[in-house]
C-alpha positions as CSV (number, residue, x, y, z in Angstrom):
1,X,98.6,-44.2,34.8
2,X,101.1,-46.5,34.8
3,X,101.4,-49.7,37.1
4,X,104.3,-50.9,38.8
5,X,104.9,-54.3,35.5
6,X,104.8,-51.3,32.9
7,X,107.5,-49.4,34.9
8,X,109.8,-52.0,35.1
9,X,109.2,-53.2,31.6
10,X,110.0,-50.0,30.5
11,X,113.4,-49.5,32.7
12,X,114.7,-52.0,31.2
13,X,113.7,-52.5,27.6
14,X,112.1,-49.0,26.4
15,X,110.8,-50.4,23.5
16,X,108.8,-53.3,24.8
17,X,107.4,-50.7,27.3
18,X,106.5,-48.5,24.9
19,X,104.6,-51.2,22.7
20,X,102.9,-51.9,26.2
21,X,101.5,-48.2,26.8
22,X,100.2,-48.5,22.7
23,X,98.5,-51.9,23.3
24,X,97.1,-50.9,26.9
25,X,95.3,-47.5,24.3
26,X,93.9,-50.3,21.7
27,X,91.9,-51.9,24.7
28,X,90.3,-48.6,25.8
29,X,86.8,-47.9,23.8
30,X,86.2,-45.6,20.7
31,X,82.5,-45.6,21.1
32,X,80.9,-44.3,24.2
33,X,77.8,-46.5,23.3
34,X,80.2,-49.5,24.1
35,X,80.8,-48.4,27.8
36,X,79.8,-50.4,30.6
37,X,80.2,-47.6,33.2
38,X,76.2,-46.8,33.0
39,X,75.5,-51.0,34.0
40,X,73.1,-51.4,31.1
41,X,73.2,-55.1,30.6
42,X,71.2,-55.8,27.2
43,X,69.2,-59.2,28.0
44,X,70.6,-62.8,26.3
45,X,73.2,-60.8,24.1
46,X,74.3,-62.9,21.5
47,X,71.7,-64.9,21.4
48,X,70.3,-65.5,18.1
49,X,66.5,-64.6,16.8
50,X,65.3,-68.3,16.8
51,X,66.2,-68.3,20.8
52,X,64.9,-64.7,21.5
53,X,61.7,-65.8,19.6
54,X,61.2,-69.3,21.6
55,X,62.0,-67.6,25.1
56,X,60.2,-64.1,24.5
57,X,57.3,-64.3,21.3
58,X,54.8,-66.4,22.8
59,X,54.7,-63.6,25.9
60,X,54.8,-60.8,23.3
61,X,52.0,-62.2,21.1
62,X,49.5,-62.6,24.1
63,X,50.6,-59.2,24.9
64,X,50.2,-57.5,21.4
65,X,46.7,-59.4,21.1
66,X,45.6,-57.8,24.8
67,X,46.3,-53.9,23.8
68,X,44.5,-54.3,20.1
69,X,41.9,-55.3,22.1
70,X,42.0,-53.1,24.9
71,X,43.3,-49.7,23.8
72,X,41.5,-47.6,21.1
73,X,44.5,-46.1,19.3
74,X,46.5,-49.4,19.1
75,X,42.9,-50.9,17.4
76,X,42.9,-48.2,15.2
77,X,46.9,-47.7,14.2
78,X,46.5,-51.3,13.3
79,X,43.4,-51.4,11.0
80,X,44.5,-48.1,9.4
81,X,48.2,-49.7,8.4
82,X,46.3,-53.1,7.2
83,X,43.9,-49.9,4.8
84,X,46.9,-48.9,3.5
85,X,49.3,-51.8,2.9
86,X,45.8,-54.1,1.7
87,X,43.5,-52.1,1.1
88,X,40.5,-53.3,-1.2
89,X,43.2,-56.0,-2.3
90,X,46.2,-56.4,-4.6
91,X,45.2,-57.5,-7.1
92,X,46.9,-59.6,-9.9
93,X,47.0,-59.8,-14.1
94,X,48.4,-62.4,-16.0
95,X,51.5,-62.0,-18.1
96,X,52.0,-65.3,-19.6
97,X,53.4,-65.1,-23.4
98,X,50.1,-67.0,-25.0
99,X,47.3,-64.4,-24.7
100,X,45.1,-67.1,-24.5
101,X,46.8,-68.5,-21.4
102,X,46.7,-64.7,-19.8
103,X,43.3,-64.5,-20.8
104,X,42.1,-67.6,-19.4
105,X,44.0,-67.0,-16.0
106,X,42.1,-63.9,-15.5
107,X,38.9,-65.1,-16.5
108,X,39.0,-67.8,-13.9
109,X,41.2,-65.5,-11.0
110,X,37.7,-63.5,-11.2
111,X,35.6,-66.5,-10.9
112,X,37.6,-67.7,-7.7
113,X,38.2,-65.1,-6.0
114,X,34.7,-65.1,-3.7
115,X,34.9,-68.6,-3.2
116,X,38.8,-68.8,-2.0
117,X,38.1,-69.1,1.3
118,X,37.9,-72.6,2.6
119,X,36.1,-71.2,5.8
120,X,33.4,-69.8,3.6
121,X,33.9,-66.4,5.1
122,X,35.8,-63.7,3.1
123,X,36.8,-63.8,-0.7
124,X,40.6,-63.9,-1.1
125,X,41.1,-59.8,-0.7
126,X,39.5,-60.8,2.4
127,X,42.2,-63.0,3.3
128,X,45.1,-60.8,2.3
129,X,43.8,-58.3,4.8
130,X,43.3,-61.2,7.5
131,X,46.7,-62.6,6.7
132,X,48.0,-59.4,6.8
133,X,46.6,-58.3,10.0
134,X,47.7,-61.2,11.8
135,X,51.3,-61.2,11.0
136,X,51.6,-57.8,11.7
137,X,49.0,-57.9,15.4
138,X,51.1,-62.0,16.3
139,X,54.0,-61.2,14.0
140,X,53.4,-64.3,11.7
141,X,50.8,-66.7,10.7
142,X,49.7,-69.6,8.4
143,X,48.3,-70.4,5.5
144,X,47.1,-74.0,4.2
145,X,46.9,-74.4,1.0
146,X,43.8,-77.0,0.4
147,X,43.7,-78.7,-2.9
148,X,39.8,-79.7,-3.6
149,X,38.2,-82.6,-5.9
150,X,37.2,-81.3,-9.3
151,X,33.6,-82.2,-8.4
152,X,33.9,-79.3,-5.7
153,X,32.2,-77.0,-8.1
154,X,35.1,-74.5,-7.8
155,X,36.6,-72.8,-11.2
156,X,39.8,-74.0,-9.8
157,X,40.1,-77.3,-7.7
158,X,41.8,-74.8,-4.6
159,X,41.1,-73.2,-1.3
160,X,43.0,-71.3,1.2
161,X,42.9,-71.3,5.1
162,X,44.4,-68.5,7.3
163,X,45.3,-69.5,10.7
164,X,47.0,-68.2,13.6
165,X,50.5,-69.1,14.3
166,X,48.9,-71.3,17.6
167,X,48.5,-73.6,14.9
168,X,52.4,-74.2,14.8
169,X,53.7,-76.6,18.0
170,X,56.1,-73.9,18.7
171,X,57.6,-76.4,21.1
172,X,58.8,-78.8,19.4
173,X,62.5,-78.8,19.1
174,X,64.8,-82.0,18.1
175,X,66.6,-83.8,15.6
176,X,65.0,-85.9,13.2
177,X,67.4,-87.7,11.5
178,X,69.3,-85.3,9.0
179,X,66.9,-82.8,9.6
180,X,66.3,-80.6,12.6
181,X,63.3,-79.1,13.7
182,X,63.7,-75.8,15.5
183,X,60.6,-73.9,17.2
184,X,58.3,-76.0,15.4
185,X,59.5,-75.9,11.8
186,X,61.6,-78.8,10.4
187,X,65.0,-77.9,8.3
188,X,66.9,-80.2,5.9
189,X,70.5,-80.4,6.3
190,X,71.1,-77.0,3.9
191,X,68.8,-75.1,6.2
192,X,65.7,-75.4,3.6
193,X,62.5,-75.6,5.3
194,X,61.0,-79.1,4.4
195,X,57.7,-78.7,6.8
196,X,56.0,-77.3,9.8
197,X,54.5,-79.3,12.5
198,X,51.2,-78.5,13.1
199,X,48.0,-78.9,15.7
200,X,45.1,-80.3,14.0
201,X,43.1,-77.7,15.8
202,X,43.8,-74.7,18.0
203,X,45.4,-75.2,21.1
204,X,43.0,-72.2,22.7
205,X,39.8,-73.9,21.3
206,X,37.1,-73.9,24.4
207,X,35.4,-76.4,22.7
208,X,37.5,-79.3,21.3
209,X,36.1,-81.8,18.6
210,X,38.2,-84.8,19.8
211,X,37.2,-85.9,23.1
212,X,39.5,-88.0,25.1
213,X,42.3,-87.3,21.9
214,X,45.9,-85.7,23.4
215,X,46.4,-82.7,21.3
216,X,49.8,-83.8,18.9
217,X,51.5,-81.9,16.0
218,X,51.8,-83.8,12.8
219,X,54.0,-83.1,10.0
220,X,52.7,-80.6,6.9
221,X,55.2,-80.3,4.0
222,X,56.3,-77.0,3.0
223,X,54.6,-76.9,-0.1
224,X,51.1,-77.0,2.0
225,X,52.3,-73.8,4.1
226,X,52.7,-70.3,3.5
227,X,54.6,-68.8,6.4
228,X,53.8,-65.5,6.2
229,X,56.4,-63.5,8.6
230,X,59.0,-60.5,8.2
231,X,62.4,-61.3,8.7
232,X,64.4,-59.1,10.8
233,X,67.9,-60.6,11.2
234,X,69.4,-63.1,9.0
235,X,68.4,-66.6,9.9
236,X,65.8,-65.6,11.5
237,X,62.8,-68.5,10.9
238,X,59.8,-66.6,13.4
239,X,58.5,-63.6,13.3
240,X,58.2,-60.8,16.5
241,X,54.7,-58.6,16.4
242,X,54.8,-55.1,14.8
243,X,54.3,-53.7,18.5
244,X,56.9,-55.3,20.0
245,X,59.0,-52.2,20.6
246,X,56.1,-50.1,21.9
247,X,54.5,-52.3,23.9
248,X,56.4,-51.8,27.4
249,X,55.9,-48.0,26.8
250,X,51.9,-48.7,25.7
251,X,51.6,-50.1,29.2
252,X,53.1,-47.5,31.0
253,X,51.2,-44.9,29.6
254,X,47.7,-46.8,30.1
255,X,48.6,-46.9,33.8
256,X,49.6,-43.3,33.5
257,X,45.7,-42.7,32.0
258,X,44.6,-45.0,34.7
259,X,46.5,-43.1,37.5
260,X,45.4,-39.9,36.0
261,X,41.6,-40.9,35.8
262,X,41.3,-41.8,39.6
263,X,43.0,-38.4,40.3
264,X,40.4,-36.8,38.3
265,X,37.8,-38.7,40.0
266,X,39.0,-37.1,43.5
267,X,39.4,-33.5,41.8
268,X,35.8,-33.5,41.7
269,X,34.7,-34.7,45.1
270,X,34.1,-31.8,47.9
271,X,34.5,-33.5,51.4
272,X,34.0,-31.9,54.8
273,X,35.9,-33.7,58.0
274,X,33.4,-32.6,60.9
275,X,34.3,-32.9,64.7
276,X,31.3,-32.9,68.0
277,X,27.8,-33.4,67.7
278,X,26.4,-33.2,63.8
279,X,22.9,-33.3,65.7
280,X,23.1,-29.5,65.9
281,X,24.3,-28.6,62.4
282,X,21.3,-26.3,60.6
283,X,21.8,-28.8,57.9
284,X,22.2,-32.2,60.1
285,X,22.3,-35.2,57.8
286,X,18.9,-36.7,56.6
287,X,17.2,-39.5,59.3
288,X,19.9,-38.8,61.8
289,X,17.6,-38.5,64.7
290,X,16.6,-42.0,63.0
291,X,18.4,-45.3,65.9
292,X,19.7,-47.6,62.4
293,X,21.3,-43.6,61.2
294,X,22.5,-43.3,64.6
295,X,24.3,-46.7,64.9
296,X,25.3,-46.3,61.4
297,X,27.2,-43.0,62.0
298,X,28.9,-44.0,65.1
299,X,30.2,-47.2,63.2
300,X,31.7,-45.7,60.4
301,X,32.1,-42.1,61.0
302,X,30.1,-41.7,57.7
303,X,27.1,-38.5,58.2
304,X,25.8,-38.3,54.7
305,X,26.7,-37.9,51.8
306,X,27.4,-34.1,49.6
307,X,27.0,-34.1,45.7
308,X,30.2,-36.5,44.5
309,X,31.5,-36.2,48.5
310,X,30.7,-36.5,51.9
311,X,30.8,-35.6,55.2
312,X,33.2,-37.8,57.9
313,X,32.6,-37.9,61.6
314,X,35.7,-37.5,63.4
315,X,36.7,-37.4,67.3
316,X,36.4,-34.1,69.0
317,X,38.6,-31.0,69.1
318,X,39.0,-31.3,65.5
319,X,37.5,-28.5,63.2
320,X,35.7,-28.5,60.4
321,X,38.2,-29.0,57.2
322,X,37.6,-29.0,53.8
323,X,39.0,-31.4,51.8
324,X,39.4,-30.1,47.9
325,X,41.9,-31.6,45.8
326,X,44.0,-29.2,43.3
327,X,44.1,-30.2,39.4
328,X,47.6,-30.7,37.9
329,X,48.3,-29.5,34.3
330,X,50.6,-31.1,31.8
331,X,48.6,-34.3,31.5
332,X,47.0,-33.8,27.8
333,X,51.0,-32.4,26.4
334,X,52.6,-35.7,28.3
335,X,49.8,-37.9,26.7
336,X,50.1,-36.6,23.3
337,X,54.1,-36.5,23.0
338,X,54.4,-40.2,24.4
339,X,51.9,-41.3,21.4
340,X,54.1,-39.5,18.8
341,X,56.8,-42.0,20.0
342,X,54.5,-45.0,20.0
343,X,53.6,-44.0,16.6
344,X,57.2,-43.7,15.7
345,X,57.7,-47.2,17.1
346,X,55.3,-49.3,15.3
347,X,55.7,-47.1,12.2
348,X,52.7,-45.5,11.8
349,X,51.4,-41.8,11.9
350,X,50.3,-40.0,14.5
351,X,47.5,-38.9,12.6
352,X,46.3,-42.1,11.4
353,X,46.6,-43.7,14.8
354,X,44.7,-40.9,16.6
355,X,43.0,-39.4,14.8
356,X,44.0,-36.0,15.9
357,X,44.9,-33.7,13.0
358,X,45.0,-30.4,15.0
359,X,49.1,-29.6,14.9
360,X,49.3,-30.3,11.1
361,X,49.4,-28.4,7.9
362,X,49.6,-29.4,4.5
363,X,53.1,-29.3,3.9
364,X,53.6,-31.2,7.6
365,X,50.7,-33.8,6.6
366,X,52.3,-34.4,3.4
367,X,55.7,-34.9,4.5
368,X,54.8,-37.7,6.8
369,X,52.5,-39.1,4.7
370,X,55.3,-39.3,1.8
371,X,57.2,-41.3,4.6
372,X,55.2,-43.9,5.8
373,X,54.0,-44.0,1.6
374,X,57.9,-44.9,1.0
375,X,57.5,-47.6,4.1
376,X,54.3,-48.8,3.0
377,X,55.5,-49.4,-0.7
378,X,58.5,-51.2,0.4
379,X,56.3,-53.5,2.5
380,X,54.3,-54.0,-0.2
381,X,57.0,-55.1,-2.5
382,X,59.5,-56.7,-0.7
383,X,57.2,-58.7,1.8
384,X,53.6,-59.0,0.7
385,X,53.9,-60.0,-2.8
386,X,56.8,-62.1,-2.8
387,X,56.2,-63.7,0.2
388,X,52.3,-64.0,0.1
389,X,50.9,-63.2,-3.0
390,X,52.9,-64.6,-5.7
391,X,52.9,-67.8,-3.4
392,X,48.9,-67.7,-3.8
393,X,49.3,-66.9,-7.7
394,X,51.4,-70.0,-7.9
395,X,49.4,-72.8,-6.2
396,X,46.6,-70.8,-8.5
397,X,48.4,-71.6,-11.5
398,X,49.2,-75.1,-10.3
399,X,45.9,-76.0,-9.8
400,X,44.3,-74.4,-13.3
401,X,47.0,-76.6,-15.1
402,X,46.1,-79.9,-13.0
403,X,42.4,-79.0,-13.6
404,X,42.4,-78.9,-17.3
405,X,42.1,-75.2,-17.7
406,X,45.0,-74.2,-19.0
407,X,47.6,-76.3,-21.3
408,X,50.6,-74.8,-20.2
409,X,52.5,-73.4,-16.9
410,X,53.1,-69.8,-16.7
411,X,53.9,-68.0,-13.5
412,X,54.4,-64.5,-15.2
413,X,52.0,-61.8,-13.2
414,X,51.8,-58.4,-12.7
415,X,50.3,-56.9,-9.5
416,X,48.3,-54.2,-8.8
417,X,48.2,-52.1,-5.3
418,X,46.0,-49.7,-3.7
419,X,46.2,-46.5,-4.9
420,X,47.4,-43.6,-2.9
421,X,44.8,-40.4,-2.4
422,X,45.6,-36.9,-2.6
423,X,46.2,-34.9,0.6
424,X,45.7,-31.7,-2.1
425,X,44.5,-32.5,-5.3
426,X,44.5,-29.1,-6.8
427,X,48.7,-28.6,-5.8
428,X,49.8,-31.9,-6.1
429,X,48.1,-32.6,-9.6
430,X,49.9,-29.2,-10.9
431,X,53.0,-29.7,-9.5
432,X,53.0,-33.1,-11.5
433,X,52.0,-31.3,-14.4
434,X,54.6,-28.5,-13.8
435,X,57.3,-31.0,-13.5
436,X,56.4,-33.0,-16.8
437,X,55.9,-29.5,-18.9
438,X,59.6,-28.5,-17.7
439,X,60.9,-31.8,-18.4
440,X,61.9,-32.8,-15.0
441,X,59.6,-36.4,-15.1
442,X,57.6,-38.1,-17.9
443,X,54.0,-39.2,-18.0
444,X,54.4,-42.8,-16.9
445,X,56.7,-42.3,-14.3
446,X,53.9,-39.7,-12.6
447,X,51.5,-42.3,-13.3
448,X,53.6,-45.2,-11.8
449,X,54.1,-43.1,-8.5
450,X,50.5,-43.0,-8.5
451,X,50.3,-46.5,-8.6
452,X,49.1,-46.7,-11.7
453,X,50.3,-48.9,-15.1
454,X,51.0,-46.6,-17.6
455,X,50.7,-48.8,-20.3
456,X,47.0,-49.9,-19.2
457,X,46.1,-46.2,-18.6
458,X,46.6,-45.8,-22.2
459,X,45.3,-48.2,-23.5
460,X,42.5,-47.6,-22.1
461,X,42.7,-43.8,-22.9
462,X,42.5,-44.5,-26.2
463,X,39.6,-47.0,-25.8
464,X,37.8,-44.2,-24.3
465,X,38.3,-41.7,-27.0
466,X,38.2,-44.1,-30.1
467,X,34.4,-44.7,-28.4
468,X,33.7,-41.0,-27.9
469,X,34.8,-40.1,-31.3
470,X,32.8,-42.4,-32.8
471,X,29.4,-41.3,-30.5
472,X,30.0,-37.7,-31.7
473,X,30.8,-36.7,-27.8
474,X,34.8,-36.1,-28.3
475,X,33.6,-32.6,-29.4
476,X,31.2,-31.6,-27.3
477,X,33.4,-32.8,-24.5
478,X,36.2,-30.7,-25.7
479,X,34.0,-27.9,-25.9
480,X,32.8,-28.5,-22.1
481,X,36.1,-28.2,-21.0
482,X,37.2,-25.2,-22.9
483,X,34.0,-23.4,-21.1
484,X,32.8,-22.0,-24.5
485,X,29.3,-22.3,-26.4
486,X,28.8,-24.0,-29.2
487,X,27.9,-22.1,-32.6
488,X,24.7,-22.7,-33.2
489,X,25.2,-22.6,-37.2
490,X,28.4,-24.3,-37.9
491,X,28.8,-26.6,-34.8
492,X,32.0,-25.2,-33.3
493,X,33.3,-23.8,-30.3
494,X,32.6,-19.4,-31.0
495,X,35.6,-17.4,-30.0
């Protein structure tokens, strides 16, 4: 509709009205998702992630620690994503150009890894799963890298130390010169992160080792720190927890359970309101002729007690009533459907989060599983071994070369992850086999989708049959397979 401006415009200069009426269509919205007519109001828009994560994370955090701790599927979503991403460890092999060099770096990775842990605790797969945990239960955390003395008795003069992002004086904020410190973390002047200022203990500690000391950050450089974290948005410098999304609905459905639970509890109580004198019921309450049952009774209108009820006086007139609640259905198909969303939120299964593998199939089971295996592998690969593990392989290498143990610096590794089971051996493995006999995939690319090297698997392949051949086995074993008896006279296979 036109307002009374437009009209005028338009009776006396057409054209001007008409550009008008197309401008006045270029203001009105092409996405319904844009309308404001519904009054959603999305909280701090614009804001960016460093001011969402210094009003919001510390809130989310205590809040993501409280339901791993407090609901079973939450505690068991979480150690069965940290299986799958960790796993027994991933697990590293030199690929510097001087064998010698690669061989050494092995050698002494293996004699390391147990004692990696400055807190004397786990070995470093150990710490990948703790590190791994905790960023994804708190959404980051730390990890100090501790250069030892050579008389340590270590095979490399290094330790590492996993803490929780507590550790970081999240609120610290200010200039520092050229540099700026935002949520704890100090940037140069090119936004390169030059240090984080960190507690010398944790703020939560119930027991504190410095007495009479005010608890103060102090500067750690950069190099010191892995900041293990998953960014979300670009410029993004914190991380948010993995439940983040879920954990409003997680609430709501524990108070559901809650709700639900008390309801049972009254489903299965049978009361009976009684009116006049209980004295002359055939089944009068036990001790009621008793003075203390008596004065009891007329008190608090309570006669006894039936098995998970009772029996209420009340005044006269009234008859006796029955009191029996009615059950309401739906609860078990509400429960189930709001953890498939929960699932969906953090980005795990349902199955692996609950355990419940009633409502799937093969071909259901395996579809999922090839989803979250596609999710897994890009964590793996885009945010655990960049971020954490080739940092680790790094200060390794560093501190073989300071130590003597190596002559030269050479970062070059290959890394290893968990390997993923079958959900059906028999189909998968001849599906693989059908598609490399048809010439749809090769050998090592089935092999690399298994997580395995190709070139290692060969190599060691033909380890294996070089050694059988030369025990005399590579027959008989061939023969085992074929499912045929041996010829007693010349040794072979009979047809």
């Amino acid at each position: 509709m036109r307002n009374p401006v437009d009209a005028i415009v338009g009776f006396f200069s057409p054209e001007k009205g008409l550009r008008r009426f197309y401008q006045r269509q270029l203001l009105k919205r092409a996405y319904e998702g844009a309308s404001e007519k519904d009054g959603w109001r999305p909280r701090r828009a614009g804001a960016s992630a460093n001011t969402d994560h210094a009003m919001d994370a510390t809130k989310l955090r205590a809040r993501s620690r409280a339901l791993e701790q407090n609901v079973p599927y939450i505690a068991r979503g979480m150690r069965a994503h940290v299986a799958s991403v960790i796993g027994t460890g991933i697990t590293p092999k030199s690929l510097a150009k001087r064998p010698q060099v690669a061989k050494r770096l092995n050698e002494l990775w293996q004699e390391w890894v147990p004692l990696a842990d400055a807190d004397g605790k786990l070995d470093l797969y150990g710490l990948q799963a703790l590190a791994f945990h905790a960023q994804e239960r708190d959404g980051e955390c730390l990890i100090r890298i501790r250069p030892r003395y050579k008389g340590d008795g270590l095979p490399v003069p290094l330790q590492l130390q996993v803490l929780e992002i507590d550790w970081l004086d999240s609120l610290r904020t200010e200039n520092r010169g050229a540099s700026t410190v935002i949520n704890g973390i100090q940037y140069d002047a090119l936004g390169r992160v030059e240090g984080y200022w960190l507690f010398d203990e944790h703020p939560g500690e119930i027991a504190t080792t410095r007495r009479g000391v005010r608890r103060e950050s102090h500067f750690v450089p950069a190099a010191s720190v892995i900041h293990f974290f998953t960014p979300e948005r670009p410029g993004q410098g914190r991380g948010f927890p993995r439940l983040a999304p879920v954990i409003a609905r997680v609430r709501d459905l524990q108070l559901y359970e809650d709700a639900e639970l008390a309801r049972k509890n009254l489903e299965t109580r049978l009361s009976v309101l009684a009116s006049g004198d209980p004295s002359v019921l055939a089944n009068a309450p036990t001790d009621f002729g008793h003075v203390q049952a008596q004065e009891h009774a007329q008190r608090t209108g309570e006669l006894g007690t039936l098995p998970s009820g009772g029996i209420t006086h009340v005044p006269d007139g009234v008859n006796l009533t029955v009191v029996d609640p009615k059950p309401a259905g739906g609860y078990v198909d509400y429960v189930r459907y709001t953890l498939h969303l929960i699932a969906a939120g953090a980005g795990w299964t349902y199955e692996m989060m609950t355990g419940d593998v009633s409502q799937v199939n093969f071909s259901s089971a395996r579809v999922r599983r090839l989803d979250y295996q596609r999710e897994v592998e890009m964590t793996q690969w885009v945010h655990v071994v960049p971020r954490l593990c080739d940092r680790i392989w790094r200060a390794f290498v560093d501190a073989a070369f300071l130590d003597g143990e190596i002559d030269q610096v050479d970062y070059a590794v290959d890394w290893s992850t968990p390997k993923w089971s079958y959900v059906n051996p028999q189909q998968e493995v001849r599906a693989d086999l059908d598609e490399i006999a048809g010439g749809l995939s090769s050998i090592s690319e089935k092999l690399r989708q298994r997580g395995y090297k190709p070139e290692q698997v060969f190599e060691e392949m033909k380890q294996d049959f070089d050694k059988l051949k030369q025990l005399g086995l590579l027959d008989i074993l061939m023969m085992l397979q074929k499912g045929r008896p041996m010829d007693s006279g010349t040794g072979s296979a009979s047809s």
